[in-house]
PLY file of the C-alpha trace (Angstrom):
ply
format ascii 1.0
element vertex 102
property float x
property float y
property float z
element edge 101
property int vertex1
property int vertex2
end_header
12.41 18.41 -1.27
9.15 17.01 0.30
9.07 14.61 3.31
8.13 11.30 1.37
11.58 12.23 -0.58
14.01 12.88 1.79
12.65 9.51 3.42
12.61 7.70 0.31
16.56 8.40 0.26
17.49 7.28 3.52
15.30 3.70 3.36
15.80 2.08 0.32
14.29 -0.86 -0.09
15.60 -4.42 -1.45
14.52 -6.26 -4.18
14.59 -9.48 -2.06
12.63 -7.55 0.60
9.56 -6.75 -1.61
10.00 -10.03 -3.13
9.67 -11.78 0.52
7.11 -9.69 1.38
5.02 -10.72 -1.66
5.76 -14.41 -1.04
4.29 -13.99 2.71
1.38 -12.66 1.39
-1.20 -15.24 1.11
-3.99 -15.91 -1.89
-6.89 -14.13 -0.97
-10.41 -14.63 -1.99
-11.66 -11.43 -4.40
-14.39 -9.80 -2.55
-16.55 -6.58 -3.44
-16.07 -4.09 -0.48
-18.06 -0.74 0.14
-15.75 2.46 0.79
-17.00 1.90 4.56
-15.44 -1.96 4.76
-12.15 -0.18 3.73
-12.13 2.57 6.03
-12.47 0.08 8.92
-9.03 -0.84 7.57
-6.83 2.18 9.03
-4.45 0.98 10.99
-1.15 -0.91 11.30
-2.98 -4.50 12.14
-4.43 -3.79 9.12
-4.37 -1.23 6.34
-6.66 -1.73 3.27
-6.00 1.25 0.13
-8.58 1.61 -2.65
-6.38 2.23 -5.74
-8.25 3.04 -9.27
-10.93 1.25 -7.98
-9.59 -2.24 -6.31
-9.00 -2.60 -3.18
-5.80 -3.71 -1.60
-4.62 -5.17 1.84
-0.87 -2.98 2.06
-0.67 -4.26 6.04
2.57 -6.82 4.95
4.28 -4.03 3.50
4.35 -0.75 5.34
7.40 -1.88 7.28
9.20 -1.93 3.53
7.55 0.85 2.13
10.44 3.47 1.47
8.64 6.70 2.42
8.06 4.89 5.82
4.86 3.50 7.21
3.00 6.61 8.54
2.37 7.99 4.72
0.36 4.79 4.18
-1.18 4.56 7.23
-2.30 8.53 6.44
-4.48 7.19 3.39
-5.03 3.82 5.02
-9.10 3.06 4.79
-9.26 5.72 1.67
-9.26 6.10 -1.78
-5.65 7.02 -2.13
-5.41 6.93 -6.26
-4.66 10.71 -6.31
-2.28 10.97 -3.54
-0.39 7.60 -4.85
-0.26 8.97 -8.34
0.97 12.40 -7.90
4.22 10.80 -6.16
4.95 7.36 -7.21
7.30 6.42 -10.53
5.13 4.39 -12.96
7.14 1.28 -11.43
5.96 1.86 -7.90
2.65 0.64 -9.33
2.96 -3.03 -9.31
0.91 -4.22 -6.54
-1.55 -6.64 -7.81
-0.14 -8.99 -5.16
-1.67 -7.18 -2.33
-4.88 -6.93 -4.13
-8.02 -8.45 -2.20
-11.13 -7.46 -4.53
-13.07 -4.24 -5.86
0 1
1 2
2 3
3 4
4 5
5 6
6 7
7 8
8 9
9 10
10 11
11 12
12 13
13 14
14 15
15 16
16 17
17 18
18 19
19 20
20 21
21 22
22 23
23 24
24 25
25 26
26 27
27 28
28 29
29 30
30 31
31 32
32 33
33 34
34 35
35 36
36 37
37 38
38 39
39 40
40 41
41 42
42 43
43 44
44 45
45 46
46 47
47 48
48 49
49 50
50 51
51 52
52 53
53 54
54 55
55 56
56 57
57 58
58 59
59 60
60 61
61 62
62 63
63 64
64 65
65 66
66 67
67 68
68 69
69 70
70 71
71 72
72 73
73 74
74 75
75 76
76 77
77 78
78 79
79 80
80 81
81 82
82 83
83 84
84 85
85 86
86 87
87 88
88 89
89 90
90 91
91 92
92 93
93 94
94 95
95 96
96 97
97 98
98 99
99 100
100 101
């Protein structure tokens, strides 16, 4: 079993805690941001992911994020679509609240 699993079994998060973390995050202004905007966003003050081509501000929610912060934070300021894919559940996908532009 790989590391993001084991984690993912020991944190589980709530419902209510994605929920509240969408509710915090506020309405954003879609912007068009180069690959080199995004990788100024690497870090836990502020972590930006390009996903199948949008790009998305994750900062509010690596503290919920059941494999733990640090496997965002490695992909934070990259293109993470293959890396996200290969482990997430189809469900895991629903993120269009954190989205901030292309």
């Amino acid at each position: 079993m790989g590391a993001c699993a084991s984690n993912c079994l020991n944190d589980e998060v709530t419902v209510a805690q994605v929920q509240a973390a969408k509710q915090k995050q506020q309405p954003r202004v879609q912007g068009v941001y180069t690959a080199e905007e995004v990788a100024q966003h690497s870090t836990a003050a502020s972590a930006w992911v390009i996903y199948k081509g949008k790009v998305y501000d994750v900062t509010r929610f690596l503290k919920l994020h059941p494999g733990g912060q640090d496997s965002v934070l490695n992909l934070a300021g990259t293109d993470c679509t293959d890396a996200f894919d290969a482990i997430h559940p189809y469900n895991a996908r629903k993120m269009e609240h954190m989205c901030i532009g292309v």
